[in-house]
Backbone as a chain_set.jsonl record, in Angstrom:
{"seq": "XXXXXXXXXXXXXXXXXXXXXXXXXXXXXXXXXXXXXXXXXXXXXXXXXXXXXXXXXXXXXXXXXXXXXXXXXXXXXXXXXXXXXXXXXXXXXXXXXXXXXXXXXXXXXXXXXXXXXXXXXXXXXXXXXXXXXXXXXXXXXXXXXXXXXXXXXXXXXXXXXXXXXXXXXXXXXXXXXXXXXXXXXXXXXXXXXXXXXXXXXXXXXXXXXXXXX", "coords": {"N": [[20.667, -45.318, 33.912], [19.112, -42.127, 33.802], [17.214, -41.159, 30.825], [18.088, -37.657, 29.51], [15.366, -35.258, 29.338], [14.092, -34.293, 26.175], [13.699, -30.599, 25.556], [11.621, -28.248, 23.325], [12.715, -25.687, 21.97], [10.205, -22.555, 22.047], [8.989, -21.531, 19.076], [10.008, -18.378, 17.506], [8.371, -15.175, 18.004], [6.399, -13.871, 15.414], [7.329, -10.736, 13.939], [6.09, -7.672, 13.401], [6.028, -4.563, 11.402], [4.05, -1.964, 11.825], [2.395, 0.664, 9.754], [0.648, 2.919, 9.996], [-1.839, 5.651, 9.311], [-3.904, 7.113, 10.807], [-4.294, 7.198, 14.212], [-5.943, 5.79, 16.359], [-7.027, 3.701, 14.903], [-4.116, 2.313, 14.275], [-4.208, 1.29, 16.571], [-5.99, -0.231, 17.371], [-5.32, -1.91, 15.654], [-2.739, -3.287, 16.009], [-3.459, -4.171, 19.271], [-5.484, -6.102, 18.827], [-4.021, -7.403, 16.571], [-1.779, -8.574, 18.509], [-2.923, -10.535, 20.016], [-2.915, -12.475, 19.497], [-0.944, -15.898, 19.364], [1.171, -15.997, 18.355], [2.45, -13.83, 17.253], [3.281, -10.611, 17.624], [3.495, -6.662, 17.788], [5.637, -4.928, 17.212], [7.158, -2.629, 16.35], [5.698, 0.566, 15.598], [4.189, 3.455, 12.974], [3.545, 6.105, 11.395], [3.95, 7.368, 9.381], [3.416, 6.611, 5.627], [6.346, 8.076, 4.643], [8.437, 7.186, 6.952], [8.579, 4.58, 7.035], [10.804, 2.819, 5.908], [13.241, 3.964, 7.202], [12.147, 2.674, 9.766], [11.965, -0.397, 9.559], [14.365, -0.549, 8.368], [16.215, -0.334, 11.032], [15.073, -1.768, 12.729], [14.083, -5.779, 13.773], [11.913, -6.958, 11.638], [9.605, -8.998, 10.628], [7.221, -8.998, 9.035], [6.192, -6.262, 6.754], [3.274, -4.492, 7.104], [1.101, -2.16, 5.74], [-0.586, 0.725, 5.259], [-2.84, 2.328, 2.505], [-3.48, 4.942, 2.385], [-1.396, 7.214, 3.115], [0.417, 10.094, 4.979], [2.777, 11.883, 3.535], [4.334, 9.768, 2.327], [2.76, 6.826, 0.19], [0.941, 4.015, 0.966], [1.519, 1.926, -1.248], [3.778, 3.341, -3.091], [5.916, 3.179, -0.484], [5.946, 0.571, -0.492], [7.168, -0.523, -2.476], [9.667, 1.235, -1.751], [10.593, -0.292, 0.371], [10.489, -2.727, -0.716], [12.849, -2.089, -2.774], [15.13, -1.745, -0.09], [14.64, -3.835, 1.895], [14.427, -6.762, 0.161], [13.594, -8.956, 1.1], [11.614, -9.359, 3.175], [8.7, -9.291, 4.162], [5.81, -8.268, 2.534], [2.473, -6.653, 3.199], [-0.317, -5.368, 2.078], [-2.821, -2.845, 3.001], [-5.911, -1.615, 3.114], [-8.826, 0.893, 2.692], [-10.671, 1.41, 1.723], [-11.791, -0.56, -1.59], [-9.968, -0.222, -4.129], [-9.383, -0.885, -7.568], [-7.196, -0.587, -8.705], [-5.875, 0.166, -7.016], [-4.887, -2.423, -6.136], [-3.159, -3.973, -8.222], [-1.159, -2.228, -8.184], [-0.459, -2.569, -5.69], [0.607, -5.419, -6.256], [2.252, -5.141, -7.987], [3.899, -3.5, -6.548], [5.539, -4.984, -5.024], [4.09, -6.472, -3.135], [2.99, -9.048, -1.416], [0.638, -9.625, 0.187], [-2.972, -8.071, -0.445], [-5.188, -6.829, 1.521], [-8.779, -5.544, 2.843], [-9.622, -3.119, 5.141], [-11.37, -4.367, 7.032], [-11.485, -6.505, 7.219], [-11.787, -9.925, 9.119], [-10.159, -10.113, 12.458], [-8.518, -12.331, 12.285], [-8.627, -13.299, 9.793], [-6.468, -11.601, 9.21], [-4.071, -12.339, 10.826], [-4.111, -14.63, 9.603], [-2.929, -14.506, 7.278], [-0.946, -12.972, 7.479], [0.587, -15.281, 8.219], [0.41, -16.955, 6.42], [1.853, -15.269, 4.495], [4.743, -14.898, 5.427], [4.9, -17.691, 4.848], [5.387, -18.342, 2.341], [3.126, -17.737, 0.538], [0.734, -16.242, -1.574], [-1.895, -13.44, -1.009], [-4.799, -12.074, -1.647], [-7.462, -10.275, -1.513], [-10.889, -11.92, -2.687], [-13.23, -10.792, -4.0], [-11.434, -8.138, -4.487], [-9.712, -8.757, -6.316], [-11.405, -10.312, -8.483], [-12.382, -7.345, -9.319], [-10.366, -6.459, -10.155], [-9.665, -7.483, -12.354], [-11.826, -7.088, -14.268], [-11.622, -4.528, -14.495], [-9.277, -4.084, -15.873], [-6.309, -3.107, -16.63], [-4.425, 0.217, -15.653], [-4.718, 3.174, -17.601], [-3.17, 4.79, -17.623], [-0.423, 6.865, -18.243], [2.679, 7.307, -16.425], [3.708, 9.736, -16.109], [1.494, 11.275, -17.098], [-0.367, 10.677, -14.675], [1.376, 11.937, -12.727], [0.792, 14.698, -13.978], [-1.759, 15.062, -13.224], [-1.987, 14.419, -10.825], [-1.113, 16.403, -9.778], [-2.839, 18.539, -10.797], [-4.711, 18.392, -9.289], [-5.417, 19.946, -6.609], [-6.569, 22.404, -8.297], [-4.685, 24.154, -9.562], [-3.566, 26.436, -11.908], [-2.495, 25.977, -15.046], [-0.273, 27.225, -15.738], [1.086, 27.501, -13.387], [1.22, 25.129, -12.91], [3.34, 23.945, -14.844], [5.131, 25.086, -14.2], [5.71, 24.161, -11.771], [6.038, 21.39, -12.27], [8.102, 21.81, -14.14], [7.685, 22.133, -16.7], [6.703, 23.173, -20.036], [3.826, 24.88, -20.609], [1.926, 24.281, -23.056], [2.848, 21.235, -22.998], [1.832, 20.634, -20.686], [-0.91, 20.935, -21.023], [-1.094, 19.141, -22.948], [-0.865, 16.675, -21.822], [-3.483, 16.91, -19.758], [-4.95, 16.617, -21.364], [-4.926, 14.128, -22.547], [-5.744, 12.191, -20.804], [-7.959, 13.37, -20.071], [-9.235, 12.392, -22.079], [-8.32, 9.759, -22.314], [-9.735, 8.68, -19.543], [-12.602, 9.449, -20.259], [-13.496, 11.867, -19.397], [-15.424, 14.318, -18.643], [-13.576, 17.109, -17.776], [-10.407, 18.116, -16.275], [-10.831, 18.07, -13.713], [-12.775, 16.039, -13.065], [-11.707, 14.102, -14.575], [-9.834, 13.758, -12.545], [-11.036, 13.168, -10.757], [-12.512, 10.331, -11.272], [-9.922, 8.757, -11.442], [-9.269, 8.762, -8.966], [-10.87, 7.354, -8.035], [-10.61, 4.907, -9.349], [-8.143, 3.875, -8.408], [-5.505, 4.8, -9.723], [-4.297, 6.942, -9.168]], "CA": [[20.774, -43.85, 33.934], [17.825, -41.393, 33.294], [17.377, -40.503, 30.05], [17.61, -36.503, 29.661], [14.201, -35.196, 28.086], [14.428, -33.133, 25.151], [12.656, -30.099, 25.297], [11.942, -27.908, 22.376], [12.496, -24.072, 22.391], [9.415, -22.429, 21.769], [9.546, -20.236, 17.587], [9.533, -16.965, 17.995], [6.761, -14.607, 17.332], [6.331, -13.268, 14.221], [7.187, -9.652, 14.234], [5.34, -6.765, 12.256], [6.021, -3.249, 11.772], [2.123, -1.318, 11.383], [2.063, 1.711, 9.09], [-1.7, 3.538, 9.403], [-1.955, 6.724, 10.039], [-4.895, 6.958, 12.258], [-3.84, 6.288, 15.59], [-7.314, 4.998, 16.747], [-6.747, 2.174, 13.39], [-3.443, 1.69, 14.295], [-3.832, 1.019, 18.204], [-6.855, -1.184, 17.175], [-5.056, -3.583, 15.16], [-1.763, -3.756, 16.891], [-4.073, -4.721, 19.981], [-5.748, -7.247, 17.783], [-2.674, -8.677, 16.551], [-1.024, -9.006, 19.568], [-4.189, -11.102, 20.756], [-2.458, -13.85, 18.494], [-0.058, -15.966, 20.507], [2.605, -16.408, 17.446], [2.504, -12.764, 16.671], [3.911, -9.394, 18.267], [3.822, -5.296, 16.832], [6.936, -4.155, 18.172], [6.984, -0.978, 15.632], [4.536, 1.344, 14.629], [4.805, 4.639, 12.403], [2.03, 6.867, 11.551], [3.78, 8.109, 8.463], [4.464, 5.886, 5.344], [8.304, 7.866, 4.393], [8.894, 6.661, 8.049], [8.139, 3.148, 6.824], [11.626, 2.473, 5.61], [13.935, 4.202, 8.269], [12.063, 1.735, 10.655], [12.487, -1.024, 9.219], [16.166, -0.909, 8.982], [16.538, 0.32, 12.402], [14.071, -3.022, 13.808], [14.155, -6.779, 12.882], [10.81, -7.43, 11.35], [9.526, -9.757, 9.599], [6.497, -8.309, 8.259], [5.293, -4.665, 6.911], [1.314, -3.994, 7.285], [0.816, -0.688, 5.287], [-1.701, 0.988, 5.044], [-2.318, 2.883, 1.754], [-3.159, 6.114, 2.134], [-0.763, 8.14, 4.464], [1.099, 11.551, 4.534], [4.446, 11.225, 3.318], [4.436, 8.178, 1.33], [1.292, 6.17, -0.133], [1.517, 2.672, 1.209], [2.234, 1.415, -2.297], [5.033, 4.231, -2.448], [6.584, 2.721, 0.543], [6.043, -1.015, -0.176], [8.172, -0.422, -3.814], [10.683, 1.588, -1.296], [11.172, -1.461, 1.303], [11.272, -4.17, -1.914], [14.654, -1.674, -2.71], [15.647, -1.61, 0.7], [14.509, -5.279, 2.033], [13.882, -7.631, -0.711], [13.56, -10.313, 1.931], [11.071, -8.519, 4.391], [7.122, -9.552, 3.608], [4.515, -6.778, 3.085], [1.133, -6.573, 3.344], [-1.445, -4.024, 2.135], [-4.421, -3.054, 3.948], [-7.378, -0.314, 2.46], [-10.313, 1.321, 3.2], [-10.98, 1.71, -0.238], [-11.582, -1.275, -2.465], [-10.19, 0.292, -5.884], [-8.75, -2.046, -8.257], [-6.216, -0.179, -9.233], [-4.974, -0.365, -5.829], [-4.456, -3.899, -5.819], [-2.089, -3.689, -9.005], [0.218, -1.135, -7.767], [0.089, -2.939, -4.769], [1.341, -6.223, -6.191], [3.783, -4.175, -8.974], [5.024, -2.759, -5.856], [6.077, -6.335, -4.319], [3.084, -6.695, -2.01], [2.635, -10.488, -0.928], [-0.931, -9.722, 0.39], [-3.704, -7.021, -0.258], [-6.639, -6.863, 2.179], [-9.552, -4.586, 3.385], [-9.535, -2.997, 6.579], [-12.714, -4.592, 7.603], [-11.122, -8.225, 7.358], [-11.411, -9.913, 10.604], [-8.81, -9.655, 12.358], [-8.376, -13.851, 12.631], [-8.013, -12.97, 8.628], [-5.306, -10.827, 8.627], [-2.853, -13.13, 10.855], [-3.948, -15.683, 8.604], [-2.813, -14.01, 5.969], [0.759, -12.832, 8.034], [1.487, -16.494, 8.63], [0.944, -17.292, 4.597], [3.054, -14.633, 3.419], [5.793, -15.713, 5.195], [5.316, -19.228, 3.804], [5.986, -17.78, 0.574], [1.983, -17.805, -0.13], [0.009, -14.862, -1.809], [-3.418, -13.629, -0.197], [-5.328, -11.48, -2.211], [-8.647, -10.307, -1.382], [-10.832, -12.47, -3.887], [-13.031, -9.516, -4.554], [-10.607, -7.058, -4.845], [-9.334, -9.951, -7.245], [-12.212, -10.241, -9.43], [-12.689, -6.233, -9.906], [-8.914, -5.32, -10.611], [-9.33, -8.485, -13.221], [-12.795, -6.662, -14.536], [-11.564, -2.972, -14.758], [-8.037, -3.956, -16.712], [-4.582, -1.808, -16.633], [-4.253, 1.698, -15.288], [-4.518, 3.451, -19.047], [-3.049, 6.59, -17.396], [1.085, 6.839, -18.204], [3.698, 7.817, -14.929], [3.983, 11.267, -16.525], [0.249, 11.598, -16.854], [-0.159, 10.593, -13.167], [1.845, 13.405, -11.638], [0.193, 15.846, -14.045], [-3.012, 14.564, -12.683], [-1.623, 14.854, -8.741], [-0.485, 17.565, -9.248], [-3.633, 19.326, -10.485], [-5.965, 17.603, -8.38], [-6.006, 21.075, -5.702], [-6.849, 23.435, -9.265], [-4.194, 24.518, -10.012], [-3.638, 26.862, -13.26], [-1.368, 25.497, -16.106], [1.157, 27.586, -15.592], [1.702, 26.978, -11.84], [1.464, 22.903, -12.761], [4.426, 24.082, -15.667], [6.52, 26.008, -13.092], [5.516, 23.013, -10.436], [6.629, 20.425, -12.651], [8.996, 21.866, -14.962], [7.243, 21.514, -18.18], [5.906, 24.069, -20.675], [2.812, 24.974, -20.53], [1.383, 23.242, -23.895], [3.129, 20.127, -22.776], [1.031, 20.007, -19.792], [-2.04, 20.744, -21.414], [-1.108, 18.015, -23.652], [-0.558, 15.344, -20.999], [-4.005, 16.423, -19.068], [-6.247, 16.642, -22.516], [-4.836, 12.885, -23.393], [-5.65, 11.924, -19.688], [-8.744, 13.3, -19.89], [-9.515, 11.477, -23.056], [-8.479, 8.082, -21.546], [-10.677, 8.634, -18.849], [-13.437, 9.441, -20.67], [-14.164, 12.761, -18.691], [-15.273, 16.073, -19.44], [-12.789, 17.895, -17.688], [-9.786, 17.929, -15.597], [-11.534, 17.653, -12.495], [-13.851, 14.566, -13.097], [-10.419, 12.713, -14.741], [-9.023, 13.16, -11.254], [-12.297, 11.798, -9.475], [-12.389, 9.248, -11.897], [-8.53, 8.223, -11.648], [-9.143, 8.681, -7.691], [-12.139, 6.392, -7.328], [-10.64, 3.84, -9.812], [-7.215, 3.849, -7.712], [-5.177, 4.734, -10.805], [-3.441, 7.994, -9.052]], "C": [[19.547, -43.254, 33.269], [17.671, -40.862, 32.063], [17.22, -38.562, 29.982], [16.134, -36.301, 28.727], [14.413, -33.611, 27.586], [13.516, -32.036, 25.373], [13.256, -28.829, 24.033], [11.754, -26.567, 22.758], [11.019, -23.66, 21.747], [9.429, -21.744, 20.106], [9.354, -18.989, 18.155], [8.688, -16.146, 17.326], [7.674, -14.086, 16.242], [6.389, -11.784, 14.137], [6.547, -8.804, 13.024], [5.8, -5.133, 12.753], [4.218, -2.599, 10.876], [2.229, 0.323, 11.228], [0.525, 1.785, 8.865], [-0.843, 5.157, 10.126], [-2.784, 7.494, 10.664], [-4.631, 6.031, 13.128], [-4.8, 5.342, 16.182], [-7.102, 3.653, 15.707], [-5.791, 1.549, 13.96], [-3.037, 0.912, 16.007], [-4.64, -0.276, 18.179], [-6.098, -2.285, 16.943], [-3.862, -3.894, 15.227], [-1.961, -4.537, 18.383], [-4.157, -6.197, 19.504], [-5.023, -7.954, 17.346], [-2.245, -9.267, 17.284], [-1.98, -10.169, 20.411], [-3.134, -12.594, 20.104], [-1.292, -14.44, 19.042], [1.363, -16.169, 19.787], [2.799, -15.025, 16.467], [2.749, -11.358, 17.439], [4.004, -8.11, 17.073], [4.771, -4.555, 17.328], [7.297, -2.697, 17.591], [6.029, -0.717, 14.886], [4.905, 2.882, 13.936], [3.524, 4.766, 12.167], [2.386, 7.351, 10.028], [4.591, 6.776, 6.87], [6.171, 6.33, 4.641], [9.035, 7.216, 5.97], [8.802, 5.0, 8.312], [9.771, 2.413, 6.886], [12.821, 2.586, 6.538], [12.984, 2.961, 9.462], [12.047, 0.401, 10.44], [13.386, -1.617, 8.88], [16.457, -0.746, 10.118], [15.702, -0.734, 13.327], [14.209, -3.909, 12.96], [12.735, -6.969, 13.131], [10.732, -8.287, 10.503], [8.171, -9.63, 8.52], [5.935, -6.707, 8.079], [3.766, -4.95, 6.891], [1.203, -3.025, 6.839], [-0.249, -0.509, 4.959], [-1.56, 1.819, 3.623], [-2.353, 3.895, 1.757], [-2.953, 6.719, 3.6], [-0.092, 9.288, 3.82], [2.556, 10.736, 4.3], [5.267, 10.569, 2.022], [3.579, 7.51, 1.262], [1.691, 5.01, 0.191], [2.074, 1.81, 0.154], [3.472, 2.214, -2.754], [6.09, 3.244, -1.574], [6.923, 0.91, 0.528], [7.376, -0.992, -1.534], [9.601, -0.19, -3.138], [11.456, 0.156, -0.816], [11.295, -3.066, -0.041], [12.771, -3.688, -2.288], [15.431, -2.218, -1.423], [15.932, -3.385, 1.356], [14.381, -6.189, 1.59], [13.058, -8.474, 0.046], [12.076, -10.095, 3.039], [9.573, -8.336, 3.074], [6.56, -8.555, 3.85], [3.137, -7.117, 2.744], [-0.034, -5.567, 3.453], [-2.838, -4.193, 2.268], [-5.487, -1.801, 3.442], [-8.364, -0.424, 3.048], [-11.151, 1.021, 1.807], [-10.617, 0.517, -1.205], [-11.609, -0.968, -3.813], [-8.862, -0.827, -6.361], [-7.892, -1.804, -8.551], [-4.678, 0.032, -8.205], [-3.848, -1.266, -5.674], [-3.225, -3.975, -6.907], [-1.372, -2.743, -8.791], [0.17, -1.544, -6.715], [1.235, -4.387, -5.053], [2.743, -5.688, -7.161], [4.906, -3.633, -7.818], [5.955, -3.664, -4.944], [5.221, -6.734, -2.973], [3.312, -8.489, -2.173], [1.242, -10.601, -0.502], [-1.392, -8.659, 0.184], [-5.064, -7.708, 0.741], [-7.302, -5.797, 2.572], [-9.431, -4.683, 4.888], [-10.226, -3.686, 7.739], [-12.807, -6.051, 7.936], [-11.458, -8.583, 8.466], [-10.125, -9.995, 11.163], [-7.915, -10.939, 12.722], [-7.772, -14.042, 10.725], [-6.904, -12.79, 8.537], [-4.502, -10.924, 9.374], [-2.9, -14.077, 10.178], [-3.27, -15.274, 7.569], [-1.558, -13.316, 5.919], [1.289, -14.237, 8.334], [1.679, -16.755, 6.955], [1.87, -17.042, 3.698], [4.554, -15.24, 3.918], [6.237, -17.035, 5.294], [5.747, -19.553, 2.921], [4.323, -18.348, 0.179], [1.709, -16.368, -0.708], [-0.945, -15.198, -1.449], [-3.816, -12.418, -0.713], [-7.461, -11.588, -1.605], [-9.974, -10.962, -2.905], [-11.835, -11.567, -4.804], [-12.701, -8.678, -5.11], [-9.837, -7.163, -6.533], [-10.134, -9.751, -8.391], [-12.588, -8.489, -10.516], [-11.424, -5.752, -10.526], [-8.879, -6.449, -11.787], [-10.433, -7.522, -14.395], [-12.482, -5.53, -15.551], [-10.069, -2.726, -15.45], [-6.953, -2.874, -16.037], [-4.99, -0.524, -16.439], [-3.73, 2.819, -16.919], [-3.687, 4.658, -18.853], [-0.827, 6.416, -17.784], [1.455, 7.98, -16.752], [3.63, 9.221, -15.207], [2.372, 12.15, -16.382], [-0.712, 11.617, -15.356], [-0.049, 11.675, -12.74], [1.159, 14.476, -12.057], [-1.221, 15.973, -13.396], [-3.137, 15.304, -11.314], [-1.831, 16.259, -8.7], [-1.827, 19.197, -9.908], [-5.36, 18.873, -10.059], [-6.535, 19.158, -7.131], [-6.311, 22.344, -6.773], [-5.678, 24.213, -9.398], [-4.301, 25.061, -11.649], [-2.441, 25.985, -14.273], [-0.468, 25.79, -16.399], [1.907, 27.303, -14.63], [2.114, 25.561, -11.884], [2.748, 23.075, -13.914], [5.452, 24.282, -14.853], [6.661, 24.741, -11.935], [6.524, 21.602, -11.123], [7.872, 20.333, -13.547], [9.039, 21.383, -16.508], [6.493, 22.567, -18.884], [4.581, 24.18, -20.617], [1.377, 24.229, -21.65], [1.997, 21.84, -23.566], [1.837, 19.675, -21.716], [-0.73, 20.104, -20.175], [-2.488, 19.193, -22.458], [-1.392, 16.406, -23.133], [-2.396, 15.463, -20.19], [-5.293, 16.512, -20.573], [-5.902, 14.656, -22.845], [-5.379, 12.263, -22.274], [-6.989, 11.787, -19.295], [-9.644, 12.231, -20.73], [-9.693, 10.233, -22.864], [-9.554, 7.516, -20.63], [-11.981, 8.637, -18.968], [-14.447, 10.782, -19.665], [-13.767, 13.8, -19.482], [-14.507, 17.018, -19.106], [-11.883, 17.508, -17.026], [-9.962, 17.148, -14.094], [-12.164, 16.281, -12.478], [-12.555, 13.702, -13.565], [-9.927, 12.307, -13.27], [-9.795, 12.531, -10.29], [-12.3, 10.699, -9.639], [-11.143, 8.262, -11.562], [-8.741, 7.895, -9.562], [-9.759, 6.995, -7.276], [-11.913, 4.787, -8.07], [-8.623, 2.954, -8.915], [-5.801, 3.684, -8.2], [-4.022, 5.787, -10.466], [-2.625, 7.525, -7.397]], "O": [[19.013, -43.801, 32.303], [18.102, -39.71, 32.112], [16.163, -38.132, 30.444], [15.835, -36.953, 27.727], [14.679, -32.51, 28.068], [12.347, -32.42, 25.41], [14.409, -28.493, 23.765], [10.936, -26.19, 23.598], [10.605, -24.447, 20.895], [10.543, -21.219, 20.112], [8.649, -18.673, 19.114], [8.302, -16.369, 16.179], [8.886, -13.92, 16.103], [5.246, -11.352, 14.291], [6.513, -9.223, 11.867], [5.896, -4.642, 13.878], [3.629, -2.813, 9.816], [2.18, 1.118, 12.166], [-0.333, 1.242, 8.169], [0.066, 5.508, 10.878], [-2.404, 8.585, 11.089], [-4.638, 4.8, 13.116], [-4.467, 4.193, 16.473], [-7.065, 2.547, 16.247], [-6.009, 0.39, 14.311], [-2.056, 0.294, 16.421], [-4.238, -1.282, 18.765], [-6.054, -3.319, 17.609], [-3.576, -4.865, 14.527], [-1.101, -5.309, 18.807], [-3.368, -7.131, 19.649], [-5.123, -9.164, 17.551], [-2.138, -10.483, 17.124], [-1.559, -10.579, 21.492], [-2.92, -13.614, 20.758], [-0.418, -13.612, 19.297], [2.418, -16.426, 20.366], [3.173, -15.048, 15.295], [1.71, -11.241, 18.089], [4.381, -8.263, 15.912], [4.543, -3.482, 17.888], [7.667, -1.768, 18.309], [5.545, -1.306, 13.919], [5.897, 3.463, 14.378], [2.593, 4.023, 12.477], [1.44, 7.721, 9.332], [5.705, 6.253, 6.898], [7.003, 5.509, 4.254], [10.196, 6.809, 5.937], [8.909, 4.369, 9.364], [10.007, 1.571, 7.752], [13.467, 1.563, 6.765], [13.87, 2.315, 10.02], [12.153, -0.149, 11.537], [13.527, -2.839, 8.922], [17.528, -1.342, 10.228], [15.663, -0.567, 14.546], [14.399, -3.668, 11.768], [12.233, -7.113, 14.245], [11.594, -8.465, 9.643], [8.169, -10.113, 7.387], [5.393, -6.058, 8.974], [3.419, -6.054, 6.471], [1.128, -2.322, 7.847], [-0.96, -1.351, 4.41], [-0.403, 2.112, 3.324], [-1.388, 4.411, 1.193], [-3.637, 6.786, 4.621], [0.012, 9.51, 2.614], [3.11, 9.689, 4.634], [6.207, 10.761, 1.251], [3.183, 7.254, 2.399], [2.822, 4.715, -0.194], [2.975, 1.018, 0.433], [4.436, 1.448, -2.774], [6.999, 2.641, -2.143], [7.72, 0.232, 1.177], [8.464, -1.521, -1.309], [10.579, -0.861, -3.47], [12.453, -0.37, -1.309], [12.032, -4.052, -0.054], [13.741, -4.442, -2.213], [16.308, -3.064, -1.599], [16.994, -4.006, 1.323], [14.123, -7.035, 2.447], [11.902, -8.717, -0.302], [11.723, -11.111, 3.636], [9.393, -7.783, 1.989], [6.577, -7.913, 4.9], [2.894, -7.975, 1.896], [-0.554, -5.088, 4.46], [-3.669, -5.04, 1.94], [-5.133, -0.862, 4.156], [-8.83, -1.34, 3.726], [-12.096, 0.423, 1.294], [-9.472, 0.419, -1.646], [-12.535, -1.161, -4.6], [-7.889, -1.315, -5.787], [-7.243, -2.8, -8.871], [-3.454, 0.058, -8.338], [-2.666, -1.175, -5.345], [-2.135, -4.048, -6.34], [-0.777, -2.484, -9.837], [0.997, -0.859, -6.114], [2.291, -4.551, -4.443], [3.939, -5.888, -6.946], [6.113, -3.414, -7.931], [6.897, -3.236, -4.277], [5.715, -7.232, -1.961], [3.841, -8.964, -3.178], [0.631, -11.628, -0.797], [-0.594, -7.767, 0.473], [-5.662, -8.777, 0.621], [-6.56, -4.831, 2.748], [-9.249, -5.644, 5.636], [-9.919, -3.677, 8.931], [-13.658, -6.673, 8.571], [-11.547, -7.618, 9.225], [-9.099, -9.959, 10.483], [-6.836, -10.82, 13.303], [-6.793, -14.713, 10.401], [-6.163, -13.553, 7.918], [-3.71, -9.984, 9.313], [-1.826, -14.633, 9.949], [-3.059, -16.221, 6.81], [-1.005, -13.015, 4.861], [2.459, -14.327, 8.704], [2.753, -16.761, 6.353], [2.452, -17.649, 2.799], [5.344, -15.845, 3.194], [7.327, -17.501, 5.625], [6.326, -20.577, 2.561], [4.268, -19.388, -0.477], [2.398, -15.415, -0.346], [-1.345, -16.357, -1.337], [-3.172, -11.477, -0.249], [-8.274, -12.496, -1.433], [-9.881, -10.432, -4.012], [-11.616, -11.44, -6.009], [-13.275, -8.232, -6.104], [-9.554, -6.355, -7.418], [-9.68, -9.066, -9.307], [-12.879, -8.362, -11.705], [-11.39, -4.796, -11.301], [-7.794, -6.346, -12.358], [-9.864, -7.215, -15.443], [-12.776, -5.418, -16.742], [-9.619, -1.593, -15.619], [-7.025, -2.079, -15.1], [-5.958, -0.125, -17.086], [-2.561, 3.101, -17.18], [-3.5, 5.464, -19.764], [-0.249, 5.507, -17.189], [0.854, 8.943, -16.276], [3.451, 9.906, -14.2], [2.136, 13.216, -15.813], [-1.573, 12.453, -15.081], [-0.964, 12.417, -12.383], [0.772, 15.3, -11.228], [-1.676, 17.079, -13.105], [-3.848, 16.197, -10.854], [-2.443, 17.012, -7.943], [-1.741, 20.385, -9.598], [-6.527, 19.021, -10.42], [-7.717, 19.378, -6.866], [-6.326, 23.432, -6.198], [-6.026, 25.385, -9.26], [-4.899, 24.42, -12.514], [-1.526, 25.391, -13.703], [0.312, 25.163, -17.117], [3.079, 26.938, -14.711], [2.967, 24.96, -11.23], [3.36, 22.007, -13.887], [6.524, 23.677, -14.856], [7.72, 24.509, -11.351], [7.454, 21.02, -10.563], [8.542, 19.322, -13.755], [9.808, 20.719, -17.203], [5.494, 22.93, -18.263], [4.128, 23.037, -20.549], [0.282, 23.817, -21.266], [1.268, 21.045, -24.16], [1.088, 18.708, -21.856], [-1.594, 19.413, -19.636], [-3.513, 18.534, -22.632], [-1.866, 15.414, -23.687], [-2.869, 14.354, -19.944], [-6.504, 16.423, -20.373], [-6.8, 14.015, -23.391], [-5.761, 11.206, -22.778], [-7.454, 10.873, -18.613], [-10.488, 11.461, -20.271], [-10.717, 9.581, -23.071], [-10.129, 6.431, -20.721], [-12.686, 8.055, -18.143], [-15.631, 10.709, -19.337], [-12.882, 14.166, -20.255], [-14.48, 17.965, -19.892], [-12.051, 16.307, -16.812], [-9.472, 16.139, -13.589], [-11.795, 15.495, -11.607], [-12.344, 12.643, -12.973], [-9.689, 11.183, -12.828], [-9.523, 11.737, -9.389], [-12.164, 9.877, -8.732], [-11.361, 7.059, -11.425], [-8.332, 6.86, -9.035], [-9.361, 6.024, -6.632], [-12.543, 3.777, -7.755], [-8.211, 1.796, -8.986], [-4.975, 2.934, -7.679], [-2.974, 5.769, -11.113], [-1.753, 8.247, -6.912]]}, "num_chains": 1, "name": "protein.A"}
């Protein structure tokens, strides 16, 4: 009698949901992915608070965020989906190599950070690792967020920051945030101090360009 021959099912691709919010970015490297024969982008969003509603609502197995979107900052959104998904690998992607990035990306439960500019033979390498249970850190990105230490700025000092990043007066950022008006002078004089800038303004360039806000 003939033996039957075994055959093996094929795995199934690897799915990704791709948060950017430039469509031109995000058409690129959903293309690009899909080039990969153990990899598929079956959801995309443009915004990252729309990160999380799609992700329950699709079985993925990896996020791709980008970091800066309307809505929700890709580190924002990666903190959300560690609540929401524990289980469900993410992966942050920048334009902007600031170091401060990279630590609020892994604080936020990132598994990989990379630059946009990776190839794009990189950055399925670097979707098959994570869910190996590897980390993939840009080694770069690595060396400068090791360089430029801890984000000196406190959570409270942050928002006052954000929040007068478009000039706002000190009363409007009191009434905005719900904080007296010497409080908030208090929070952006210590802020500025940390930073080592002469005024409001230059803390928030500073805090921008070091990737601290």
């Amino acid at each position: 009698m003939e033996a039957a021959e075994a055959t093996e099912a094929a795995p199934a691709p690897i799915r990704i949901l791709l948060a950017e919010d430039q469509s031109m970015v995000r058409e690129a490297l959903a293309a690009l992915l899909g080039l990969e024969p153990d990899i598929e982008v079956p959801v995309q969003v443009a915004r990252g608070d729309e990160v999380v509603p799609a992700a329950l609502a699709h079985d993925v197995d990896v996020a791709l965020l980008d970091i800066e979107m309307p809505g929700m900052t890709g580190i924002e959104a990666a903190a959300a989906l560690r609540r929401a998904l524990p289980d469900l690998k993410i992966v942050v992607l920048t334009t902007f190599g600031r170091p401060g990035y990279l630590r609020g990306a892994m604080e936020a439960g990132a598994s990989a950070f990379l630059v946009k500019d990776a190839p794009a033979a990189q950055l399925a390498q670097a979707v098959r690792k994570v869910l190996a249970g590897e980390r993939v850190i840009d080694p770069t990105l690595a060396a400068a967020a090791l360089a430029e230490g801890a984000n000196p700025l406190t959570e409270r000092e942050r928002e006052v920051l954000r929040a007068a990043e478009h000039g706002a007066t000190n009363a409007e950022l009191a009434a905005a945030l719900n904080l007296s008006q010497g409080t908030v002078r208090n929070y952006l004089s210590t802020a500025i101090q940390k930073l080592a800038a002469r005024n409001r303004a230059e803390a928030v360039r500073v805090a921008r360009e070091k990737g601290w806000l």
